[in-house]
LOFISE-282956 format. One record per residue (C-alpha): residue in one letter; residue number from 0; x, y, z. Coordinates in nm, 3 decimals. Layout:
BEGIN
 residuo num      px      py      pz
       A NUM       X       Y       Z
...
***
This chain:
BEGIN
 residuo num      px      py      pz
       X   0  -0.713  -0.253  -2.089
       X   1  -0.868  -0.562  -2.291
       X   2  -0.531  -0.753  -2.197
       X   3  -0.601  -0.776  -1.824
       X   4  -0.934  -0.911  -1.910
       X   5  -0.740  -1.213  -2.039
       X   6  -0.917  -1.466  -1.757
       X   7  -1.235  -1.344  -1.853
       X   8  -1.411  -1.675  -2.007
       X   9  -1.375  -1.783  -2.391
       X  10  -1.757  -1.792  -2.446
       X  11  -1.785  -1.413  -2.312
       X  12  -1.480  -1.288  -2.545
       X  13  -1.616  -1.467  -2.851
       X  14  -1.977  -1.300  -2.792
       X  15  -1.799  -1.012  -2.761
       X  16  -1.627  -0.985  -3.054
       X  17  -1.902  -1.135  -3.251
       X  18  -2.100  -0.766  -3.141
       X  19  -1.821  -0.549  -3.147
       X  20  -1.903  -0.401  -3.485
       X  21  -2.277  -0.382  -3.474
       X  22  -2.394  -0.357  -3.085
       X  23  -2.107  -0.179  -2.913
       X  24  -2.086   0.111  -3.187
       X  25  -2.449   0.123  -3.263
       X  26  -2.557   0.388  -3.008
       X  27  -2.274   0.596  -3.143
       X  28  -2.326   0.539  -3.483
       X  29  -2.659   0.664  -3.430
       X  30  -2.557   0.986  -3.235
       X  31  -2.332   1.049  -3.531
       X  32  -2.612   1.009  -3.798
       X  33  -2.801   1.270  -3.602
       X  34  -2.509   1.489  -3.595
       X  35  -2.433   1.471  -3.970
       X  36  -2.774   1.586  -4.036
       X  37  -2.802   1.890  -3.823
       X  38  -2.419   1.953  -3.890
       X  39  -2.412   1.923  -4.289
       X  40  -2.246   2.291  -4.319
       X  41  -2.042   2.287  -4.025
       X  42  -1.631   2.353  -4.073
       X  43  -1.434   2.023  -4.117
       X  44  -1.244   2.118  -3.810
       X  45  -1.570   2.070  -3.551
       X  46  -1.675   1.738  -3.785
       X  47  -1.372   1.634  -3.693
       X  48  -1.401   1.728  -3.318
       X  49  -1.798   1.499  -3.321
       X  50  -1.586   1.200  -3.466
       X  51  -1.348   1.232  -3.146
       X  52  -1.586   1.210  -2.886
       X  53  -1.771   0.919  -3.075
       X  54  -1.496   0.742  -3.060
       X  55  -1.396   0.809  -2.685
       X  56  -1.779   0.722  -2.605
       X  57  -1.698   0.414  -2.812
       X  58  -1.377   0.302  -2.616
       X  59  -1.657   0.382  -2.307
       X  60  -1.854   0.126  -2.375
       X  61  -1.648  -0.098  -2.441
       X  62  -1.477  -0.034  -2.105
       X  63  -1.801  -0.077  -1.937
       X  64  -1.911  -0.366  -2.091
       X  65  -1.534  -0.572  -2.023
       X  66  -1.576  -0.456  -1.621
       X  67  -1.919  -0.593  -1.605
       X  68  -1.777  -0.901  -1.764
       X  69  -1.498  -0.884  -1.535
       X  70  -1.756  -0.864  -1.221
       X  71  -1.908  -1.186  -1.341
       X  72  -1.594  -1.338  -1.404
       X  73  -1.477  -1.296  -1.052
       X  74  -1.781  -1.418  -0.899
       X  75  -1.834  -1.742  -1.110
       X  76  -1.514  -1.853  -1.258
       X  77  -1.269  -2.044  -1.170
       X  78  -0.983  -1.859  -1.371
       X  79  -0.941  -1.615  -1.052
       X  80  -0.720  -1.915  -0.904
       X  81  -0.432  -1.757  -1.143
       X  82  -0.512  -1.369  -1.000
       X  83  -0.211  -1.216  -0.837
       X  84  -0.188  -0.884  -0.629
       X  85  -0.151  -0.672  -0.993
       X  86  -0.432  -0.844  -1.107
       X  87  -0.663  -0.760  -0.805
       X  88  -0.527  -0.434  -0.849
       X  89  -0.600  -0.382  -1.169
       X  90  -0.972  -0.521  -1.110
       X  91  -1.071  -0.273  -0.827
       X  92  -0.891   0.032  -1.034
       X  93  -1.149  -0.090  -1.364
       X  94  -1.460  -0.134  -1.082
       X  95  -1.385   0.237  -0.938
       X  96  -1.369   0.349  -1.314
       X  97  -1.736   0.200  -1.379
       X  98  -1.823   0.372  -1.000
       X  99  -1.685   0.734  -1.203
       X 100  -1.911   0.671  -1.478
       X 101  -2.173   0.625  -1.266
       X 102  -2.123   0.967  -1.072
       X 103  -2.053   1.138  -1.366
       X 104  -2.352   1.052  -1.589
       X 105  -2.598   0.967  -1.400
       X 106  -2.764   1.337  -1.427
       X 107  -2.721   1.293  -1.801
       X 108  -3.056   1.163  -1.921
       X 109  -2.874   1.102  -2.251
       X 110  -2.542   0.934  -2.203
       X 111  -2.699   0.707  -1.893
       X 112  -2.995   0.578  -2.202
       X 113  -2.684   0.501  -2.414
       X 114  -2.509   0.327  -2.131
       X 115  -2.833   0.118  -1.991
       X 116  -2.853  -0.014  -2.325
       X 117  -2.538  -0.145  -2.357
       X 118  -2.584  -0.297  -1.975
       X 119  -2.903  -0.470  -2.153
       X 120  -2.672  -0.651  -2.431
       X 121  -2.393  -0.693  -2.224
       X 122  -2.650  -0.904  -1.964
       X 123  -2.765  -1.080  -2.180
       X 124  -2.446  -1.211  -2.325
       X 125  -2.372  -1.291  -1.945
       X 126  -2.664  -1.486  -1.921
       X 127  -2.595  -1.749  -2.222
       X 128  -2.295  -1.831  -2.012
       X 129  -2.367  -1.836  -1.649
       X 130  -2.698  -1.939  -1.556
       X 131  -2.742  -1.767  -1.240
       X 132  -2.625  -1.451  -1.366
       X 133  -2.790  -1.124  -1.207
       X 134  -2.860  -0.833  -1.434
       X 135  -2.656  -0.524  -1.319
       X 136  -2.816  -0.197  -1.342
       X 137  -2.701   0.133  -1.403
       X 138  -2.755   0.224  -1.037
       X 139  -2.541  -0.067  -0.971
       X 140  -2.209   0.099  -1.120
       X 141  -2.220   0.323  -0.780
       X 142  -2.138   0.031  -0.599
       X 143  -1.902  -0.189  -0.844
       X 144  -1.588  -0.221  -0.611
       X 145  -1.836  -0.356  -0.356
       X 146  -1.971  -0.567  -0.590
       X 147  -1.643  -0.688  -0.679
       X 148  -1.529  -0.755  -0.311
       X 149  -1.857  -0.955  -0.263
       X 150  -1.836  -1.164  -0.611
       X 151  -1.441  -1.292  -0.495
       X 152  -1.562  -1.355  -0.195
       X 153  -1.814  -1.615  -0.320
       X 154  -1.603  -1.760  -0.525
       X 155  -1.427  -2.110  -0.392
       X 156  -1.153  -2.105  -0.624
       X 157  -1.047  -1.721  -0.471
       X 158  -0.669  -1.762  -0.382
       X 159  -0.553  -1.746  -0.009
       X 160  -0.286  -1.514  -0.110
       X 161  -0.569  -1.272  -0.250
       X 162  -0.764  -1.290   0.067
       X 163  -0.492  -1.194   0.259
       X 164  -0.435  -0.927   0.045
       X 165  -0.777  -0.810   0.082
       X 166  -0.760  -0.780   0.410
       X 167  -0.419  -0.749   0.511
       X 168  -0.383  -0.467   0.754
       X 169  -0.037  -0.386   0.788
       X 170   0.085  -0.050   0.606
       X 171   0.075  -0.102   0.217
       X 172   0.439  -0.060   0.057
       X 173   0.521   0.237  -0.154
       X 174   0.473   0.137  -0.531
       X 175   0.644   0.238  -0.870
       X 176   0.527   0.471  -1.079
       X 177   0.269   0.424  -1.299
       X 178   0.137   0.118  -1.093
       X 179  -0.236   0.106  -0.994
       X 180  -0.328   0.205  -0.665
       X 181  -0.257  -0.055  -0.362
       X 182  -0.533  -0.284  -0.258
       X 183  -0.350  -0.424   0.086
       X 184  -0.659  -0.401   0.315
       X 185  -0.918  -0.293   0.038
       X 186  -1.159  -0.538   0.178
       X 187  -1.180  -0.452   0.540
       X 188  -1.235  -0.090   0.461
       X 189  -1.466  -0.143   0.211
       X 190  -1.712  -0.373   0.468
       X 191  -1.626  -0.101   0.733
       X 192  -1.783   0.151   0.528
       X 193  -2.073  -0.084   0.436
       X 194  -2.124  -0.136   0.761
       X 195  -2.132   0.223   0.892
       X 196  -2.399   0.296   0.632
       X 197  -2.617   0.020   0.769
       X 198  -2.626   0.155   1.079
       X 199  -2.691   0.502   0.959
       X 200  -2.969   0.365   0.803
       X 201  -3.099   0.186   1.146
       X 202  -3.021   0.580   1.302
       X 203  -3.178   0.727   1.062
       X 204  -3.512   0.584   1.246
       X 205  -3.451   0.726   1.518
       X 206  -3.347   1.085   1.398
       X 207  -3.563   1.378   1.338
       X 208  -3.381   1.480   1.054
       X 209  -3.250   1.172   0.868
       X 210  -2.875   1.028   0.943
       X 211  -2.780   1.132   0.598
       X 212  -2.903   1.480   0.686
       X 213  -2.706   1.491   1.059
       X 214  -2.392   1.375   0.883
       X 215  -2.424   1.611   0.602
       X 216  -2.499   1.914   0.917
       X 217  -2.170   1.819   1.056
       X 218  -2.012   1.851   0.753
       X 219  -2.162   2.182   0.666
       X 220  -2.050   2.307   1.014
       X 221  -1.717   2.165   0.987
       X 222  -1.655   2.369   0.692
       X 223  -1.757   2.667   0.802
       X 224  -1.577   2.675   1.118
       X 225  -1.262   2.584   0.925
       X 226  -1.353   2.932   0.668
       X 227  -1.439   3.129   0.977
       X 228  -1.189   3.067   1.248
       X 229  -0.876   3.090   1.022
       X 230  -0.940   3.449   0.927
       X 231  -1.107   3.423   0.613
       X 232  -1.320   3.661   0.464
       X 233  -1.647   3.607   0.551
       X 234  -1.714   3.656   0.171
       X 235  -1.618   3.315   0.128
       X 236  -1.774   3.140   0.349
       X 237  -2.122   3.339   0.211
       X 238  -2.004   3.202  -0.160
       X 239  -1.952   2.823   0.017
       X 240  -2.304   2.867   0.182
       X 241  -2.449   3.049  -0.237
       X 242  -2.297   2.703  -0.383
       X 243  -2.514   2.460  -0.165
       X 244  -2.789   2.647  -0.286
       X 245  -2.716   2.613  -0.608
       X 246  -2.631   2.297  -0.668
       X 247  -2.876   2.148  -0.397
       X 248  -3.199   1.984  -0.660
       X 249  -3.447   1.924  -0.311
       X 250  -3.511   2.226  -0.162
       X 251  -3.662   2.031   0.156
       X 252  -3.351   1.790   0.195
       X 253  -3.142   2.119   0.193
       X 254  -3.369   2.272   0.481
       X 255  -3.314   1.917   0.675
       X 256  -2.972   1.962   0.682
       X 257  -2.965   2.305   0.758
       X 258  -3.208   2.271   1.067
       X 259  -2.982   1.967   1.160
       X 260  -2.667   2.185   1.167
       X 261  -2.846   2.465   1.356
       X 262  -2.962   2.187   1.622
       X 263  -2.644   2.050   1.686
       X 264  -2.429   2.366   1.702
       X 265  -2.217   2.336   2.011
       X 266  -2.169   2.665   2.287
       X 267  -1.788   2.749   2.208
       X 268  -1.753   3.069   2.058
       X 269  -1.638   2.871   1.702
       X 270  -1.924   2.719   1.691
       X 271  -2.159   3.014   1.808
       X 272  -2.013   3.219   1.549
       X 273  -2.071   2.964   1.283
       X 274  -2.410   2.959   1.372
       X 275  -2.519   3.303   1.400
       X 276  -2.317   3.347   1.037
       X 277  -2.544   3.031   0.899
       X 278  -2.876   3.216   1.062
       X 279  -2.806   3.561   0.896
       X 280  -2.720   3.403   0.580
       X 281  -3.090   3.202   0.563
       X 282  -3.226   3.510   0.663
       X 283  -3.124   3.679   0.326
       X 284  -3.257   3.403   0.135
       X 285  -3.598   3.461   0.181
       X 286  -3.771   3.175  -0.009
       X 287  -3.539   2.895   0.194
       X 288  -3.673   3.060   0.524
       X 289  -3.982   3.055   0.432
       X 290  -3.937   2.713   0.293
       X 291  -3.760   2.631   0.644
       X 292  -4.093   2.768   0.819
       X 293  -4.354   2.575   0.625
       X 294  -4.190   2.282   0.491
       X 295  -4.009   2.124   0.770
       X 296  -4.241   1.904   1.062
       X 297  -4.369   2.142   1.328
       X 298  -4.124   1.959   1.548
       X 299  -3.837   2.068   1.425
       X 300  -3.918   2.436   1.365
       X 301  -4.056   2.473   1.698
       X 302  -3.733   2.313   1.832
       X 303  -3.528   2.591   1.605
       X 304  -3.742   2.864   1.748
       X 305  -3.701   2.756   2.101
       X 306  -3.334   2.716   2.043
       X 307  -3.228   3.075   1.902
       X 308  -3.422   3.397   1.924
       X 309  -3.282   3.519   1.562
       X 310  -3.486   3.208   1.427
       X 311  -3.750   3.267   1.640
       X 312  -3.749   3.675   1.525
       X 313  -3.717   3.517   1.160
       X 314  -4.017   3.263   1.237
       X 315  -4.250   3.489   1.345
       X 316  -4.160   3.797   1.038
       X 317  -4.244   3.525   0.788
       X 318  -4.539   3.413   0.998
       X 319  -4.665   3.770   0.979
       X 320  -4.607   3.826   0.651
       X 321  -4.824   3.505   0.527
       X 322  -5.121   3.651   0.753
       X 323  -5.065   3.989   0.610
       X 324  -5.103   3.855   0.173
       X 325  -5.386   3.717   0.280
       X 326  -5.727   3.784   0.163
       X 327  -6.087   3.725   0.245
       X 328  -6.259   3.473  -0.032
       X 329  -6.652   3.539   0.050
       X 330  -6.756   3.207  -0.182
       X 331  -6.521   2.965   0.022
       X 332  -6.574   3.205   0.342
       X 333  -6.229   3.147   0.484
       X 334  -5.882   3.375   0.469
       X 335  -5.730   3.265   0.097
       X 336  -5.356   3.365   0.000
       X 337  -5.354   3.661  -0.262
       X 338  -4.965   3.541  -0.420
       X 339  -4.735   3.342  -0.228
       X 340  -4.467   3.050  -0.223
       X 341  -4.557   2.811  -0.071
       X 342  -4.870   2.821  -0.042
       X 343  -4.987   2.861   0.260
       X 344  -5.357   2.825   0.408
       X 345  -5.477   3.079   0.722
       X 346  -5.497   2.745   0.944
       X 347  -5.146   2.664   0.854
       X 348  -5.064   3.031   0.949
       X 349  -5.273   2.982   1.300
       X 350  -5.133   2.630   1.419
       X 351  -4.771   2.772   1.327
       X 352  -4.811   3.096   1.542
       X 353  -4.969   2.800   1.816
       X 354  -4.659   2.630   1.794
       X 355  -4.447   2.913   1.830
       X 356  -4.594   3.064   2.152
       X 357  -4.566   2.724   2.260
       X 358  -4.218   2.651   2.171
       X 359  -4.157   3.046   2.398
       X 360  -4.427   3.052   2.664
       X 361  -4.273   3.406   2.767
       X 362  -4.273   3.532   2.442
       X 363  -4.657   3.504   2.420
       X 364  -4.762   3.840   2.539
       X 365  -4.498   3.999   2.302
       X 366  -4.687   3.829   1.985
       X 367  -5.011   3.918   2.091
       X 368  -4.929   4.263   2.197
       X 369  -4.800   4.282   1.793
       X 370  -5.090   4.125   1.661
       X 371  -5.345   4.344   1.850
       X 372  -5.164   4.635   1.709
       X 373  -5.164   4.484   1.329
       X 374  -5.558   4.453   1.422
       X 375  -5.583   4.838   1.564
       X 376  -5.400   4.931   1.208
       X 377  -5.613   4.724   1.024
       X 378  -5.922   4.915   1.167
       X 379  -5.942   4.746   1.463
       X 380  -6.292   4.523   1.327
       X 381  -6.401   4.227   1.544
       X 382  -6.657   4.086   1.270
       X 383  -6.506   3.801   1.116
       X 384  -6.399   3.846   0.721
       X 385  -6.280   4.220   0.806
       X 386  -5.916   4.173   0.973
       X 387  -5.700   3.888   0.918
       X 388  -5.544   4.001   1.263
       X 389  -5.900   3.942   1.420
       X 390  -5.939   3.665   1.304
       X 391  -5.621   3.561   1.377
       X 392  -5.616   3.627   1.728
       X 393  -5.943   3.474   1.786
       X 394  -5.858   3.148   1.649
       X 395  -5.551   3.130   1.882
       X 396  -5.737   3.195   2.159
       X 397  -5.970   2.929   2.082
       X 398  -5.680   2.669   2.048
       X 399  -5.511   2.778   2.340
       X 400  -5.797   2.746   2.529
       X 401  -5.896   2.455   2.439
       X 402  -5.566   2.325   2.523
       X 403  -5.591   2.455   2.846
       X 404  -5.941   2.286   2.874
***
């Protein structure tokens, strides 16, 4: 790699090698004093093993520190006059490299420390030799061939025959084997996709859900008309639906995108299918329905319940439920929650049931009839503290009236 870096200024390479020995490796040399230690009696064989993935973390760093270089050096020097197309090439393969690290580590609370430090020192050496030099950041490695396109850009002594490269938009040619990937056109599709973001960001204003979430919904959908219209098993689909759970760290994000995809689902019998699959499948996992119910804006879960009666069945189980743990706390003289999560307080419990006659008007006299009937079970009291169901009914009354007021 360090041979393409060959434009990269002589003031940067001699600060380089001046900290090869002690800065690059000293992170390393660290993590392998702390390995010794707690590895004393371990089998030559696995010692062996520790040294191999110093060194690769090593050759890591090093890699990340010549690309950051490399970013400054195409943004402020005027060796990219002698760039050709390989060279370009080459530059956007080493940016998407540093764009892999980022996506790879960046859950790694360890490995990103190690890398942010050598950002730190490799900054710094930036800064002794261009003035205006801007710190890059570890969040900025998700965006390096961007950052690369934008740094050429700026730069006055950027070849014509690069530019035209960049944004050439005729077919790219077939290359040999073992070359790095084409670039023809890199640059257009690059501020396309730039520019799409910015105006899902402007959408996502005007979106109940978040533009990140619709797109994600369509996606989701996508998917699972492709598992469920080509004869798959449904059992797969069901493990597809298991891994987003999984692997999805905000619950409420999660229940975005699922109310987004349940809200956009078209009438064909594809998509109808997909839906009703995607309803019984939240309705097995308890905790995101209830997290669905109580986490989400009003808005939306009244627009869910309006939408499709199994929601709205759903809505209203979990509704009772909550009503049904609760107890009454004579100190604080209200309905309290005995064990549940989310919490959930009784005039939480009352505005959703509110919302959810509202959402189905007709469905009103259903609810009540159940509720009067939880109340007769109950013992049928009227005095408040002695039925939740009471209670319950009376303070929907009183909002409904005084909506109707």
């Amino acid at each position: 790699m360090h041979a393409f870096f060959k434009w990269i200024p002589a003031a940067v390479k001699l600060k380089r090698r001046r900290r090869d020995r002690t800065i690059v490796g000293h992170d390393c040399a660290r993590a392998a004093s702390r390995a010794a230690q707690t590895k004393a009696n371990v089998a030559n064989g696995t010692r062996t093993h520790s040294t191999e993935r110093e060194r690769r973390m090593e050759a890591v760093l090093k890699n990340l520190s010549s690309t950051v270089e490399l970013l400054a050096a195409a943004a402020r020097s005027g060796d990219v006059i002698h760039w050709d197309a390989h060279t370009l090439s080459r530059a956007f393969h080493w940016a998407c490299y540093c764009e892999h690290l980022f996506s790879r580590y960046h859950h790694n609370p360890k490995i990103r420390e190690v890398m942010e430090v050598q950002l730190q020192r490799t900054n710094s050496t930036l800064r002794a030799v261009y003035g205006e030099y801007a710190d890059l950041s570890f969040l900025d490695l998700s965006q390096c061939q961007h950052l690369l396109l934008k740094g050429l850009l700026n730069n006055p002594k950027l070849p014509l025959a690069i530019m035209k490269i960049l944004f050439d938009t005729k077919a790219p040619e077939h290359g040999k084997p073992g070359d790095y990937p084409d670039v023809t056109g890199l640059g257009s599709h690059i501020i396309q996709c730039k520019s799409a973001g910015q105006i899902l960001n402007l959408l996502s204003d005007q979106s109940a859900v978040g533009a990140d979430a619709e797109v994600q919904a369509s996606m989701l959908m996508e998917n699972l008309h492709a598992m469920l219209g080509c004869g798959v098993h449904t059992c797969w689909a069901q493990r597809f639906l298991d891994s987003l759970l999984q692997g999805c760290k905000e619950a409420e994000h999660l229940c975005l995108v699922l109310s987004a995809a349940l809200l956009t689902g078209g009438n064909t019998h594809a998509q109808t299918t997909s839906v009703d699959f995607l309803l019984d499948w939240i309705q097995q996992k308890h905790s995101l329905l209830r997290h669905i119910c109580f986490k989400l804006p009003l808005s939306l879960v009244k627009d869910l319940a309006k939408r499709h009666v199994k929601f709205r069945d759903a809505y209203c189980a979990v509704l009772k439920e909550q009503a049904g743990g609760m107890e009454y706390c004579i100190n604080a003289g209200e309905w309290v929650q005995r064990s549940a999560n989310p919490k959930v307080s009784f005039q939480e419990v009352t505005e959703h049931f509110v919302t959810l006659l509202k959402a189905c008007p007709s469905w009103r006299s259903t609810v009540e009839k159940e509720l009067n009937e939880l109340k007769i079970s109950a013992g049928d009291f009227d005095v408040r503290g002695l039925s939740v169901w009471g209670d319950l009914l009376e303070e929907i009354h009183k909002v409904q009236s005084d909506a109707d007021g």
